[in-house]
Backbone atoms as SQL, in Angstrom:
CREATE TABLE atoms (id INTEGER PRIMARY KEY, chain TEXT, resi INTEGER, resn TEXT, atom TEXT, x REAL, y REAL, z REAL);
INSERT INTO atoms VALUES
  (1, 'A', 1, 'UNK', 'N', 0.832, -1.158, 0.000),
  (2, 'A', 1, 'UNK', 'CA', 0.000, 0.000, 0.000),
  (3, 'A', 1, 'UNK', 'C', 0.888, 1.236, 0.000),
  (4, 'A', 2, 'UNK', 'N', 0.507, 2.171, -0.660),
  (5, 'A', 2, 'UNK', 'CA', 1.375, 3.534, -0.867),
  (6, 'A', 2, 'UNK', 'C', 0.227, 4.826, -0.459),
  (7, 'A', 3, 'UNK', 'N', 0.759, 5.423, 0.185),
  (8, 'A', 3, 'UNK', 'CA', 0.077, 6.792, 0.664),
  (9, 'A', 3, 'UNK', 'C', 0.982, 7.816, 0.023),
  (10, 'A', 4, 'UNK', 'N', -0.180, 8.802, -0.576),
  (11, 'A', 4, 'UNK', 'CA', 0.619, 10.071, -1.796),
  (12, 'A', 4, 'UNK', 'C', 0.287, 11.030, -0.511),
  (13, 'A', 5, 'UNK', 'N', 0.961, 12.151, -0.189),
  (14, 'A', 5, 'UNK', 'CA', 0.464, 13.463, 0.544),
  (15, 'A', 5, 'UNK', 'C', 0.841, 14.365, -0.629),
  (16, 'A', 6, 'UNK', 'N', -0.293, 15.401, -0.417),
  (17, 'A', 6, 'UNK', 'CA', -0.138, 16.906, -1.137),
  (18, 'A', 6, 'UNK', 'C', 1.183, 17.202, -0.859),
  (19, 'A', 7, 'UNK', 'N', 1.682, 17.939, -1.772),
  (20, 'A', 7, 'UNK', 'CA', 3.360, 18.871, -1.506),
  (21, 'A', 7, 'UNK', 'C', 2.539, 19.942, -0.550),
  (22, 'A', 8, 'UNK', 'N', 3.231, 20.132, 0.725),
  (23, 'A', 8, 'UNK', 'CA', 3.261, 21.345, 1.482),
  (24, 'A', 8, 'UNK', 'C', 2.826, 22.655, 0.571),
  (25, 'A', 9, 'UNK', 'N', 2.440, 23.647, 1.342),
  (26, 'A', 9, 'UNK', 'CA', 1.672, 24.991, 0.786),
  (27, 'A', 9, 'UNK', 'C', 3.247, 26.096, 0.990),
  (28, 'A', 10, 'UNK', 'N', 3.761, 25.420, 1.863),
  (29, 'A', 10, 'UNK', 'CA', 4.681, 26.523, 2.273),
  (30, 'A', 10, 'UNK', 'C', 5.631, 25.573, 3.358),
  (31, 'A', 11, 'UNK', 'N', 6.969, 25.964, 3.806),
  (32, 'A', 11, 'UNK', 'CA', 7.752, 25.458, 4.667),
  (33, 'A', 11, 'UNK', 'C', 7.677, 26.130, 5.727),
  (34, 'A', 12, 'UNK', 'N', 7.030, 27.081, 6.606),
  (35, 'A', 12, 'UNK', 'CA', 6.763, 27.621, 7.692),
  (36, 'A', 12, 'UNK', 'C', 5.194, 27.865, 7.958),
  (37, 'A', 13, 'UNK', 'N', 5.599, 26.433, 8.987),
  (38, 'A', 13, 'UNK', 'CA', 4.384, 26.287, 10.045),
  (39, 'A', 13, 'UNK', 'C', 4.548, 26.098, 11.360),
  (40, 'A', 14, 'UNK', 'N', 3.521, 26.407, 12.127),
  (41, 'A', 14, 'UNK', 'CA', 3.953, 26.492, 13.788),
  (42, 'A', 14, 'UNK', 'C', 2.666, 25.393, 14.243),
  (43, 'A', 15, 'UNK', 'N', 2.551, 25.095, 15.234),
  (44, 'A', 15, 'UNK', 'CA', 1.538, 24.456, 16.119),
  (45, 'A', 15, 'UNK', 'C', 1.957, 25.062, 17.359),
  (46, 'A', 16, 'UNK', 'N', 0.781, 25.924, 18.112),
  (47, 'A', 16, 'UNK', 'CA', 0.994, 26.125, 19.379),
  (48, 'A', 16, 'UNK', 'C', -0.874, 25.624, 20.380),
  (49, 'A', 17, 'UNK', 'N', 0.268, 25.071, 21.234),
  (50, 'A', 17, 'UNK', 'CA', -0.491, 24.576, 22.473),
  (51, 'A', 17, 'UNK', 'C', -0.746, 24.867, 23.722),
  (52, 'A', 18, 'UNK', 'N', -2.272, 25.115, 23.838),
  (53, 'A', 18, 'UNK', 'CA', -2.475, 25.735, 25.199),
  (54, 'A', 18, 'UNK', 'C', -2.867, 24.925, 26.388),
  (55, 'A', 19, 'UNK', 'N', -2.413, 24.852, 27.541),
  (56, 'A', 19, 'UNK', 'CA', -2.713, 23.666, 28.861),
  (57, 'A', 19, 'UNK', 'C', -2.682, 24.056, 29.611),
  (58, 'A', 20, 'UNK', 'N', -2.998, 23.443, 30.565),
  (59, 'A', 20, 'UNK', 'CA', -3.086, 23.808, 32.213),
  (60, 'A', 20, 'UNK', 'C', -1.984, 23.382, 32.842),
  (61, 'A', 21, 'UNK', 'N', -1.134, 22.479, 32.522),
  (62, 'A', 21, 'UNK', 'CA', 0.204, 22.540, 33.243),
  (63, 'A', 21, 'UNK', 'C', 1.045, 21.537, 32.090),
  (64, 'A', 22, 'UNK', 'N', 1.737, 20.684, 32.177),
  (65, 'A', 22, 'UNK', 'CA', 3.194, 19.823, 31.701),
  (66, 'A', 22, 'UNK', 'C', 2.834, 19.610, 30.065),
  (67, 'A', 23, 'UNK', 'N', 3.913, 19.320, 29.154),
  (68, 'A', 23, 'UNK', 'CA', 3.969, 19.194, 27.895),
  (69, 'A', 23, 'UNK', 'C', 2.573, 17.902, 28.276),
  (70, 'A', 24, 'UNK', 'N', 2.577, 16.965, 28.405),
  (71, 'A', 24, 'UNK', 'CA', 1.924, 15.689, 28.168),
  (72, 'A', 24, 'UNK', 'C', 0.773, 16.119, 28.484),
  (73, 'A', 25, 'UNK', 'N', -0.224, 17.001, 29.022),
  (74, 'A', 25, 'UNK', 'CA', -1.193, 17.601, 29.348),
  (75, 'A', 25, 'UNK', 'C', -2.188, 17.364, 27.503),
  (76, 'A', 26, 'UNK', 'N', -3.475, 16.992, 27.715),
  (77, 'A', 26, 'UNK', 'CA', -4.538, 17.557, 26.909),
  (78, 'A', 26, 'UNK', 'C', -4.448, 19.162, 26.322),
  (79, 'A', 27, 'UNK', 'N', -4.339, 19.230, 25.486),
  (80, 'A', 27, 'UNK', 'CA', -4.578, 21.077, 25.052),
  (81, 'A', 27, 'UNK', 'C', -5.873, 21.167, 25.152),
  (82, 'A', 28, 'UNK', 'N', -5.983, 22.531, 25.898),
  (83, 'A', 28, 'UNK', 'CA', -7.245, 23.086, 26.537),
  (84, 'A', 28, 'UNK', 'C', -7.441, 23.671, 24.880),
  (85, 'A', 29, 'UNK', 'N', -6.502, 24.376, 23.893),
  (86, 'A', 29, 'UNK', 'CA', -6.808, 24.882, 22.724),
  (87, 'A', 29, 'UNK', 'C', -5.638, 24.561, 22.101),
  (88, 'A', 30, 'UNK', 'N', -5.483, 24.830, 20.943),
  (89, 'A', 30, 'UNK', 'CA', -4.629, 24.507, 20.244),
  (90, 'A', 30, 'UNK', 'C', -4.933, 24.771, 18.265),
  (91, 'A', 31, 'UNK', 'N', -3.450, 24.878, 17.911),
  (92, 'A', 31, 'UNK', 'CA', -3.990, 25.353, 16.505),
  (93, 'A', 31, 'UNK', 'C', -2.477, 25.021, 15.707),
  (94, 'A', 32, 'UNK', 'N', -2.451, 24.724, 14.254),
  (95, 'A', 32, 'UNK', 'CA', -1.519, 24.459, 13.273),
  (96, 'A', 32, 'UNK', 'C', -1.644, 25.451, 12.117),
  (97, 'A', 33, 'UNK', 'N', -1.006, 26.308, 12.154),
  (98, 'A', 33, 'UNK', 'CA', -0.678, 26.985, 11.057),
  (99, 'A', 33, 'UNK', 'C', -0.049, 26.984, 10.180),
  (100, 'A', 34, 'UNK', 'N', -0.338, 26.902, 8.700),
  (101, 'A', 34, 'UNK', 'CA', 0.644, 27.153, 7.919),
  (102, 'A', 34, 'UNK', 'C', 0.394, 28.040, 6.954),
  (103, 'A', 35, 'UNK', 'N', 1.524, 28.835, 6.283),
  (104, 'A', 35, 'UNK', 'CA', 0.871, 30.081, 5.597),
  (105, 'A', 35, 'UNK', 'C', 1.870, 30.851, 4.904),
  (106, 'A', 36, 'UNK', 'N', 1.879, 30.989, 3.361),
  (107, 'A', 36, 'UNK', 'CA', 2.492, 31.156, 2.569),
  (108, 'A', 36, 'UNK', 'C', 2.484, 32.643, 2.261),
  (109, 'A', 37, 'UNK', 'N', 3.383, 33.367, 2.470),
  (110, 'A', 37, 'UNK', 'CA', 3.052, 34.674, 2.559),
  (111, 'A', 37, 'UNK', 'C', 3.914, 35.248, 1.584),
  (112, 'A', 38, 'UNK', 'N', 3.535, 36.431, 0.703),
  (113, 'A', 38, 'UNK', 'CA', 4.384, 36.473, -0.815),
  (114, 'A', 38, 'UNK', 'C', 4.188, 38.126, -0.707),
  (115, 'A', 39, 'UNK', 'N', 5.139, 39.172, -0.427),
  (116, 'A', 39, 'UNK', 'CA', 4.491, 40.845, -0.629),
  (117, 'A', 39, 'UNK', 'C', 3.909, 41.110, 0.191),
  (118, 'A', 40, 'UNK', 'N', 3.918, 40.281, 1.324),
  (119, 'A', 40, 'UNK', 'CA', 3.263, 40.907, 2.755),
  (120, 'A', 40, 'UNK', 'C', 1.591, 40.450, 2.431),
  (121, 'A', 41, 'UNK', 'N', 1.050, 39.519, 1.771),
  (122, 'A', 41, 'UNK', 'CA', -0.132, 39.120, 1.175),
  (123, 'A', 41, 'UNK', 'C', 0.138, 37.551, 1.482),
  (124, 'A', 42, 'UNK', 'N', -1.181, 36.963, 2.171),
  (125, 'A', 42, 'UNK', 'CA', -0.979, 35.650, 2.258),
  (126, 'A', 42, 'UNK', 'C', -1.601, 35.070, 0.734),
  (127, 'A', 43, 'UNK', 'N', -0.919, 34.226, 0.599),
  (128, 'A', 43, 'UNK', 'CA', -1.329, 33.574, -0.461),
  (129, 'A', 43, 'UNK', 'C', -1.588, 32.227, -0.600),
  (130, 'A', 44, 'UNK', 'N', -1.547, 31.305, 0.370),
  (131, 'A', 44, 'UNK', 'CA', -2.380, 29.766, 0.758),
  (132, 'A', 44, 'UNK', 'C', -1.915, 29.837, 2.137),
  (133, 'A', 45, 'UNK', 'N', -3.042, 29.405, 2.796),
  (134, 'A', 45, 'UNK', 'CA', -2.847, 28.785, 4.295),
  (135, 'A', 45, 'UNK', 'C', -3.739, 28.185, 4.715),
  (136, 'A', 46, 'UNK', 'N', -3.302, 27.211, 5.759),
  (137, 'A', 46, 'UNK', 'CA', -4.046, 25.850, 6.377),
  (138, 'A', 46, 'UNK', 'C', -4.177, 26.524, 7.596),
  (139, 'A', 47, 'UNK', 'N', -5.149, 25.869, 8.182),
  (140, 'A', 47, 'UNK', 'CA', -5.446, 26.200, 9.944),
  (141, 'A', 47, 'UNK', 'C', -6.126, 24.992, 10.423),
  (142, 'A', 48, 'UNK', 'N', -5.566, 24.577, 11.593),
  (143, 'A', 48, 'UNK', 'CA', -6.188, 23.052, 11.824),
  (144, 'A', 48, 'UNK', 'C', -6.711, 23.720, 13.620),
  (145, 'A', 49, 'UNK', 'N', -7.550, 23.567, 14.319),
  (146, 'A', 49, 'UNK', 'CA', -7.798, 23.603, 15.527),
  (147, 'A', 49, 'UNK', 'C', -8.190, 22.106, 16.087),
  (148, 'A', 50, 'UNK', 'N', -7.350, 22.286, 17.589),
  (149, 'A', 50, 'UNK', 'CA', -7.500, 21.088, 18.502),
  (150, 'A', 50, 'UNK', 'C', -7.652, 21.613, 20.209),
  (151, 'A', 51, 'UNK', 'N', -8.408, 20.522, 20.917),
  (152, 'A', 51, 'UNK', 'CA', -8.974, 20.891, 21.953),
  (153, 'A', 51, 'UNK', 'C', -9.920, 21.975, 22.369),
  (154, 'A', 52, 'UNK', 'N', -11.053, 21.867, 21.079),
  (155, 'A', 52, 'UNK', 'CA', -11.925, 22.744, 21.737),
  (156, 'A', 52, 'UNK', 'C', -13.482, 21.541, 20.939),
  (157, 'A', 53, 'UNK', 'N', -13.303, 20.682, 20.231),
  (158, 'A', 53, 'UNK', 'CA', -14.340, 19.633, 19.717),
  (159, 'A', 53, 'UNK', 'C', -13.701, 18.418, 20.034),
  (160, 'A', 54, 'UNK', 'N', -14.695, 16.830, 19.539),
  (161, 'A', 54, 'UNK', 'CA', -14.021, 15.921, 19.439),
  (162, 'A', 54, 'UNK', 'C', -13.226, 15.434, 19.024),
  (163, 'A', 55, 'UNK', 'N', -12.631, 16.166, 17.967),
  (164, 'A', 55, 'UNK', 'CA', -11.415, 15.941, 17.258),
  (165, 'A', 55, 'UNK', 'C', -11.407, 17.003, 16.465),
  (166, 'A', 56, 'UNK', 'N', -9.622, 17.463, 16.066),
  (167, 'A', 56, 'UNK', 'CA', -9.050, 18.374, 15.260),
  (168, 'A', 56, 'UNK', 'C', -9.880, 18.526, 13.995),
  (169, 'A', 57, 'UNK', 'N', -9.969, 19.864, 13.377),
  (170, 'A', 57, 'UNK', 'CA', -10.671, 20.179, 12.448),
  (171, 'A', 57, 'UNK', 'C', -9.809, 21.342, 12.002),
  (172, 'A', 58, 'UNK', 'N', -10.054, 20.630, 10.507),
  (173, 'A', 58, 'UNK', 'CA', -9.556, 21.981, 9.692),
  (174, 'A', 58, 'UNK', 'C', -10.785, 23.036, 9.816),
  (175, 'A', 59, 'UNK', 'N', -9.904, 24.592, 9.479),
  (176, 'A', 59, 'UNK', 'CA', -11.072, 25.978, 9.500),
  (177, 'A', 59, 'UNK', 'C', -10.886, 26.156, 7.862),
  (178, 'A', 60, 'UNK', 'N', -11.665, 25.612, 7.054),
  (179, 'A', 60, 'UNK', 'CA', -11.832, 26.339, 5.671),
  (180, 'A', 60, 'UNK', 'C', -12.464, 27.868, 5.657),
  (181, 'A', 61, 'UNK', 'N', -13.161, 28.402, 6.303),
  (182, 'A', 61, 'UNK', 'CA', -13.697, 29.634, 6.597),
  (183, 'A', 61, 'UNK', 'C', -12.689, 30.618, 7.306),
  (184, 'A', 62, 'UNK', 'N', -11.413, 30.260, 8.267),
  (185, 'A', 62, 'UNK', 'CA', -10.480, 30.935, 8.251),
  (186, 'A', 62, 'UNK', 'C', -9.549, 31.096, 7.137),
  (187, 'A', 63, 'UNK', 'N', -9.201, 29.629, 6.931),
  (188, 'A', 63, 'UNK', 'CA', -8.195, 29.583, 5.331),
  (189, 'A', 63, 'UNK', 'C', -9.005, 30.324, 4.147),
  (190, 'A', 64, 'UNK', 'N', -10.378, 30.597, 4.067),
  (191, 'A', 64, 'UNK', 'CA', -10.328, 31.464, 3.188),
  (192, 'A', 64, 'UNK', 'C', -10.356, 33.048, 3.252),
  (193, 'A', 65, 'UNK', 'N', -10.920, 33.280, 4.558),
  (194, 'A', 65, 'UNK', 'CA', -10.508, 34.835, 5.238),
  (195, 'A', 65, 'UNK', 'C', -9.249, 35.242, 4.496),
  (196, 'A', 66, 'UNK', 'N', -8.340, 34.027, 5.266),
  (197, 'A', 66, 'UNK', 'CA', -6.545, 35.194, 4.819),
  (198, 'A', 66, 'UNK', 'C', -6.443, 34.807, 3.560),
  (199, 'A', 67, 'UNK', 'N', -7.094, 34.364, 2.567),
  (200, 'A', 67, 'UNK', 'CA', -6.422, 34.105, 0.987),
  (201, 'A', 67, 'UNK', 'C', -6.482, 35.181, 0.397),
  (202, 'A', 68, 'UNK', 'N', -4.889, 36.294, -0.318),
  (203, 'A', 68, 'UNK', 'CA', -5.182, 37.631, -0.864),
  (204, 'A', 68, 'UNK', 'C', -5.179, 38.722, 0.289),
  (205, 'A', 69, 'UNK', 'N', -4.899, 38.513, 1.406),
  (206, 'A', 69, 'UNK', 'CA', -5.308, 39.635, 2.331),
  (207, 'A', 69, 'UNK', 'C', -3.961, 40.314, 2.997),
  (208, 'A', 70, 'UNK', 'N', -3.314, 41.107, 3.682),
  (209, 'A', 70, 'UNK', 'CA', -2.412, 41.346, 4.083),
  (210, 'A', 70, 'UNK', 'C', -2.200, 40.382, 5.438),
  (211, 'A', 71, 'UNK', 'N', -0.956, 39.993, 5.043),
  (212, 'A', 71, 'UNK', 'CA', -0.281, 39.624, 6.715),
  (213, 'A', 71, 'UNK', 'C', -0.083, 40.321, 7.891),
  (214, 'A', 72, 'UNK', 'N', -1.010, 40.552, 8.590),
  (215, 'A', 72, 'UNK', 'CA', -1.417, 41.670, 9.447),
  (216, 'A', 72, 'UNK', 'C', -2.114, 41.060, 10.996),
  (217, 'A', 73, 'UNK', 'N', -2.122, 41.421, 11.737),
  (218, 'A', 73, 'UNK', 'CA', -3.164, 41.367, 12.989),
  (219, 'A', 73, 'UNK', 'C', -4.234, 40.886, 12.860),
  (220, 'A', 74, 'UNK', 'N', -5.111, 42.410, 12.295),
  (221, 'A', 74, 'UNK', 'CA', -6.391, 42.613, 12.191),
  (222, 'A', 74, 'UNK', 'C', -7.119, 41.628, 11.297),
  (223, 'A', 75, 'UNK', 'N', -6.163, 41.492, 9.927),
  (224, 'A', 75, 'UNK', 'CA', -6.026, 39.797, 9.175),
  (225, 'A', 75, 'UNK', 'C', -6.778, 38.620, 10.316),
  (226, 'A', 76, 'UNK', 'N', -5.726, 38.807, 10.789),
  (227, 'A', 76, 'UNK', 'CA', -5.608, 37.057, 11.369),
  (228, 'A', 76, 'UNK', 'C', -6.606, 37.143, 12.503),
  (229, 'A', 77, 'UNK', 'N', -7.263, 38.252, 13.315),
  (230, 'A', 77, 'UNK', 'CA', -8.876, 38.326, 13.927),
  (231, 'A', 77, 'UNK', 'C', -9.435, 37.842, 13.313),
  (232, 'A', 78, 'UNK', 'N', -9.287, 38.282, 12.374),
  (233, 'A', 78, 'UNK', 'CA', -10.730, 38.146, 11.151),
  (234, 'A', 78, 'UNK', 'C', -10.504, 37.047, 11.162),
  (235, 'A', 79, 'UNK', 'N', -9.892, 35.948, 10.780),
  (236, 'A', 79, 'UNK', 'CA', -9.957, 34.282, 10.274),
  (237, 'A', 79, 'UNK', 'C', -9.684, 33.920, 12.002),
  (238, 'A', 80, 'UNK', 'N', -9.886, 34.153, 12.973),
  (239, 'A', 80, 'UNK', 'CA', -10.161, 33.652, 14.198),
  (240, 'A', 80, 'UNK', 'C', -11.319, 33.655, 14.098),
  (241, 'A', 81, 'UNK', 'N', -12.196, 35.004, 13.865),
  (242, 'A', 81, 'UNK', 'CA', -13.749, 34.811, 14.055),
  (243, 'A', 81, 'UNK', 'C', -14.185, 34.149, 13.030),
  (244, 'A', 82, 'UNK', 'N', -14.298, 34.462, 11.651),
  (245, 'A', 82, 'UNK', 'CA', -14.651, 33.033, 10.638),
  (246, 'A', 82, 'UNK', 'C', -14.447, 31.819, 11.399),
  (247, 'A', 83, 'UNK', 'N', -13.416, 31.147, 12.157),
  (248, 'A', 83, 'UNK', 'CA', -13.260, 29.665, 12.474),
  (249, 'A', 83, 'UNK', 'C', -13.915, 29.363, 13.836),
  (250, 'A', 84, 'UNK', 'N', -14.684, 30.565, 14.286),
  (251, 'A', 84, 'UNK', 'CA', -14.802, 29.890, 15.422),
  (252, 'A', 84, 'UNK', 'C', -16.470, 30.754, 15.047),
  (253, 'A', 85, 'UNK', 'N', -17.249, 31.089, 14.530),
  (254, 'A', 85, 'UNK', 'CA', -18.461, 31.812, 14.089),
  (255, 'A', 85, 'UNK', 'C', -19.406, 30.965, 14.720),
  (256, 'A', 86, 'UNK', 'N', -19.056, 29.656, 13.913),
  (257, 'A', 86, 'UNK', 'CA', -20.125, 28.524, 14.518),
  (258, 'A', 86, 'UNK', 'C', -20.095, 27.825, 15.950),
  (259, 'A', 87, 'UNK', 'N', -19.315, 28.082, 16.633),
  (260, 'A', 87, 'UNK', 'CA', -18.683, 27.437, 17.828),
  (261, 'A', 87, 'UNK', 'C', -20.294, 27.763, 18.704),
  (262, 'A', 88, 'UNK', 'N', -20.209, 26.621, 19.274),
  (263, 'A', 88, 'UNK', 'CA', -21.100, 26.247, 20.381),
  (264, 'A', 88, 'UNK', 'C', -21.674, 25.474, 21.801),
  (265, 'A', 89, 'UNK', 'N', -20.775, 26.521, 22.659),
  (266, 'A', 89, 'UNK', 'CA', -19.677, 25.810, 23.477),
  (267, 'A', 89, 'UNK', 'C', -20.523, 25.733, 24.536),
  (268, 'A', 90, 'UNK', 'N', -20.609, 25.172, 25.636),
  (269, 'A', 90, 'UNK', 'CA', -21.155, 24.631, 26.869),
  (270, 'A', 90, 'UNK', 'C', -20.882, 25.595, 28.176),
  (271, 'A', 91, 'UNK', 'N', -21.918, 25.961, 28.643),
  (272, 'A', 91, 'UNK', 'CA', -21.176, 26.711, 29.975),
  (273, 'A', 91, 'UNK', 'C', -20.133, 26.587, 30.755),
  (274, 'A', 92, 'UNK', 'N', -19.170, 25.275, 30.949),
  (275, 'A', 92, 'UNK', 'CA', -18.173, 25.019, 31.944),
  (276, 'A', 92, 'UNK', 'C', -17.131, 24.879, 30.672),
  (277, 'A', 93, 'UNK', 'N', -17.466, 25.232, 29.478),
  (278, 'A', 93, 'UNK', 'CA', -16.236, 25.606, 28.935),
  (279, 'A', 93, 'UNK', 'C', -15.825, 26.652, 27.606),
  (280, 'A', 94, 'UNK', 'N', -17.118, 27.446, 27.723),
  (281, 'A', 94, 'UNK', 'CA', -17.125, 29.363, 26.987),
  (282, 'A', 94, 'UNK', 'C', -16.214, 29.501, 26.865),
  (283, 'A', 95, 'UNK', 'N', -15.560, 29.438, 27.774),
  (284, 'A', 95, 'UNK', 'CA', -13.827, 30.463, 28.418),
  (285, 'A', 95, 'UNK', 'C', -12.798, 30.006, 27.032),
  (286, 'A', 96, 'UNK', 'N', -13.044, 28.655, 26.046),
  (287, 'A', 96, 'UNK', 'CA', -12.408, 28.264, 25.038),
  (288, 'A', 96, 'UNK', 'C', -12.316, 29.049, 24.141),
  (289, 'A', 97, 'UNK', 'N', -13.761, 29.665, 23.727),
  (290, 'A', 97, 'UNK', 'CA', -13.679, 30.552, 22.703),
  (291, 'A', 97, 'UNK', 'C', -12.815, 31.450, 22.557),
  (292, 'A', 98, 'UNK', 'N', -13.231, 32.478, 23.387),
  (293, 'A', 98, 'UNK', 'CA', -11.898, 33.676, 23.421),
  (294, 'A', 98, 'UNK', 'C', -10.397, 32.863, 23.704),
  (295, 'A', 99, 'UNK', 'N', -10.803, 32.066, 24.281),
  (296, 'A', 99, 'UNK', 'CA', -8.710, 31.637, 24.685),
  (297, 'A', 99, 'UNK', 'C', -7.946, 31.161, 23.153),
  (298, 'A', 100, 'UNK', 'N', -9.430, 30.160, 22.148),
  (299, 'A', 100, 'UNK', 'CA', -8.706, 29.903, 20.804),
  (300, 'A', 100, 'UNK', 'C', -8.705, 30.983, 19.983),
  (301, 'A', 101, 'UNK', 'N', -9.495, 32.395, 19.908),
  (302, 'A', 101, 'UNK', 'CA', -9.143, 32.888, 19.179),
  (303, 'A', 101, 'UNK', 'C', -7.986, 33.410, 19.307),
  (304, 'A', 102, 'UNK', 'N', -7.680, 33.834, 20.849),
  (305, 'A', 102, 'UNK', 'CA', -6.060, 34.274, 20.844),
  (306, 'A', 102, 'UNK', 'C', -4.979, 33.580, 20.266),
  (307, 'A', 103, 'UNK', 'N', -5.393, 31.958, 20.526),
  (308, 'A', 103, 'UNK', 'CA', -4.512, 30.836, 20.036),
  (309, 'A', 103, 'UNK', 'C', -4.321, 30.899, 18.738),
  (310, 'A', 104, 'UNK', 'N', -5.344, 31.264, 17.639),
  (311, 'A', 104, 'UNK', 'CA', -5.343, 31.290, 16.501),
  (312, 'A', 104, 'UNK', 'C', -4.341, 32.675, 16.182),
  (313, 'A', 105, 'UNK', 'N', -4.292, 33.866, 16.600),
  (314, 'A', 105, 'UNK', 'CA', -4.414, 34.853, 16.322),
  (315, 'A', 105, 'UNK', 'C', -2.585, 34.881, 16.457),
  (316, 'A', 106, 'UNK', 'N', -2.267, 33.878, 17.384),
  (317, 'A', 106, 'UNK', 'CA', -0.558, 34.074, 17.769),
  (318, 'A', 106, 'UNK', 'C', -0.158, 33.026, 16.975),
  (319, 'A', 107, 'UNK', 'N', -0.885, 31.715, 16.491),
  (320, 'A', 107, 'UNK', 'CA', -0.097, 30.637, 15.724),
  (321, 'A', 107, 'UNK', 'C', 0.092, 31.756, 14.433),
  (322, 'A', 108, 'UNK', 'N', -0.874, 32.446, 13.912),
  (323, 'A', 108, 'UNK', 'CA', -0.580, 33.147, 12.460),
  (324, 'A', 108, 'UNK', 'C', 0.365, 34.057, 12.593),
  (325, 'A', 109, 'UNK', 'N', 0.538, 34.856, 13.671),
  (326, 'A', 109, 'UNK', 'CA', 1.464, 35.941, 13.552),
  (327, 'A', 109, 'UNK', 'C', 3.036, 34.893, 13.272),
  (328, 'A', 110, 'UNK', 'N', 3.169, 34.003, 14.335),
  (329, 'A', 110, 'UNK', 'CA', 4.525, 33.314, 14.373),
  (330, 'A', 110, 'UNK', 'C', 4.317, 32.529, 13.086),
  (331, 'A', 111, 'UNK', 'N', 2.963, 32.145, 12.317),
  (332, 'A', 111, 'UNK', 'CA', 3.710, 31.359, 10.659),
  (333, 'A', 111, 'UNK', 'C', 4.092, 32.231, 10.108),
  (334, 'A', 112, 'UNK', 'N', 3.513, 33.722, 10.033),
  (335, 'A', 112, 'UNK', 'CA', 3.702, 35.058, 9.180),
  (336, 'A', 112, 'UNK', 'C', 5.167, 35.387, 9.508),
  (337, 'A', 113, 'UNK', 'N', 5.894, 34.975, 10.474),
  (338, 'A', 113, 'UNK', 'CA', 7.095, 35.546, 11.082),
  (339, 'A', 113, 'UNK', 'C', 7.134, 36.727, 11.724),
  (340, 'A', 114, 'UNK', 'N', 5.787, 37.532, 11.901),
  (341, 'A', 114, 'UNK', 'CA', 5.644, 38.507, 12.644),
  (342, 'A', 114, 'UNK', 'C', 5.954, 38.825, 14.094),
  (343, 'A', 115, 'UNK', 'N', 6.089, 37.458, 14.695),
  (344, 'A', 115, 'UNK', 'CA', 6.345, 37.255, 16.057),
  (345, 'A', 115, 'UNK', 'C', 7.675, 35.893, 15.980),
  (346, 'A', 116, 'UNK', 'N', 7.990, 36.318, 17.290),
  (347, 'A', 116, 'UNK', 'CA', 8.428, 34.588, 17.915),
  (348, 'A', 116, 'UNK', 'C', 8.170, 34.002, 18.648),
  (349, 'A', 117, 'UNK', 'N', 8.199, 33.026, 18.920),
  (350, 'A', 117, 'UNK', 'CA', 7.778, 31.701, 19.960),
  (351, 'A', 117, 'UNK', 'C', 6.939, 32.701, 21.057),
  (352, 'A', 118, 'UNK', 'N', 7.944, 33.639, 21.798),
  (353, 'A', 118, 'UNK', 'CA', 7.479, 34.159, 22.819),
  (354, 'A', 118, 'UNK', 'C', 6.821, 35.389, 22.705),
  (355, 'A', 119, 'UNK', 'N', 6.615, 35.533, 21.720),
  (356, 'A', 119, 'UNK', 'CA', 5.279, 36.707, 21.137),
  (357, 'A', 119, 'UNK', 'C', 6.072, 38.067, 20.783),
  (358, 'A', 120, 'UNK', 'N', 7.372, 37.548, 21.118),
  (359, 'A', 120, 'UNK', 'CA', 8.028, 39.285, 20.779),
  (360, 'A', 120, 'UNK', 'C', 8.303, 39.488, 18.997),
  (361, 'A', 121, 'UNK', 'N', 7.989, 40.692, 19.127),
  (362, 'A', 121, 'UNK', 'CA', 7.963, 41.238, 17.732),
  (363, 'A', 121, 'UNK', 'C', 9.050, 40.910, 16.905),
  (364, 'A', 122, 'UNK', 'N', 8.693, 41.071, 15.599),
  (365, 'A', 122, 'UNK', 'CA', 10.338, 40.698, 14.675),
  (366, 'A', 122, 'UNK', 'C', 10.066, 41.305, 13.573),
  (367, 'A', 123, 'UNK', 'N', 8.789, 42.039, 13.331),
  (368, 'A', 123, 'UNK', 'CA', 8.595, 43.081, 12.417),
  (369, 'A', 123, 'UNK', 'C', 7.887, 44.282, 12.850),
  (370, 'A', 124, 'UNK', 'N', 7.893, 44.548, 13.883),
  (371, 'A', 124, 'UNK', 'CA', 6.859, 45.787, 14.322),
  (372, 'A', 124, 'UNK', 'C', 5.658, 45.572, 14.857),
  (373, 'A', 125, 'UNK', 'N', 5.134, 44.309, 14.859),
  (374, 'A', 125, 'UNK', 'CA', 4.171, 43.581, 15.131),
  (375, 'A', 125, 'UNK', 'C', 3.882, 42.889, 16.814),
  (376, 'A', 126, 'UNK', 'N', 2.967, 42.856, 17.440),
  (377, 'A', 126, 'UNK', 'CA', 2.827, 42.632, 18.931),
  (378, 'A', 126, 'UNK', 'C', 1.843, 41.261, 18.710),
  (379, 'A', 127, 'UNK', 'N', 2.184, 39.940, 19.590),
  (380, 'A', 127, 'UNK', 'CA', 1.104, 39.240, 19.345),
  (381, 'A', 127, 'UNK', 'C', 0.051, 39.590, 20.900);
């Protein structure tokens, strides 16, 4: 048996994970970015979210937000709220929503290279 994968969109992607304490921990949120950015304009990107449903899901409604748009902040809000529009979360765990959109909002800055790991700027940019 042979398994084909798509060629990558781009070679810079991040996954960042949010928990309540040690690497081996469940992610309370979590997100995979990847995102091809050409002129300060994204031009293909993936977004996968984990720990906020039963299993990881791609956001086609974020990935199409940033297609054509500037690599920016206010950008990458925007395809937080597209991916999470439909979300319909349970009282003992609301608090997800806002925590993934932040999650979303810092995996894109660090695929964009706008940030690093630790949110500090590397183009003028604050995550």
């Amino acid at each position: 048996m042979a398994l084909t994968l798509p060629a990558p969109i781009a070679e810079n992607g991040v996954y960042l994970k949010v928990r309540d304490r040690e690497s081996y921990e469940f992610a309370l949120s979590s997100c995979a970015a990847v995102l091809d950015v050409q002129d300060g304009k994204v031009k293909a990107a993936r977004v996968a979210l984990g720990g906020v449903g039963t299993k990881p899901w791609r956001s086609p409604e974020a990935e199409a937000t940033l297609i054509g748009q500037p690599a920016t902040r206010e950008t990458f809000e925007t395809a937080a709220r597209a991916a999470l529009q439909h979300a319909h979360p349970l009282p003992q765990n609301a608090f997800k929503v806002p925590l993934t959109a932040r999650v979303i909002v810092r995996a894109l800055m660090q695929a964009a290279g706008l940030v690093d790991e630790a949110g500090n700027s590397i183009q003028g940019e604050q995550a």
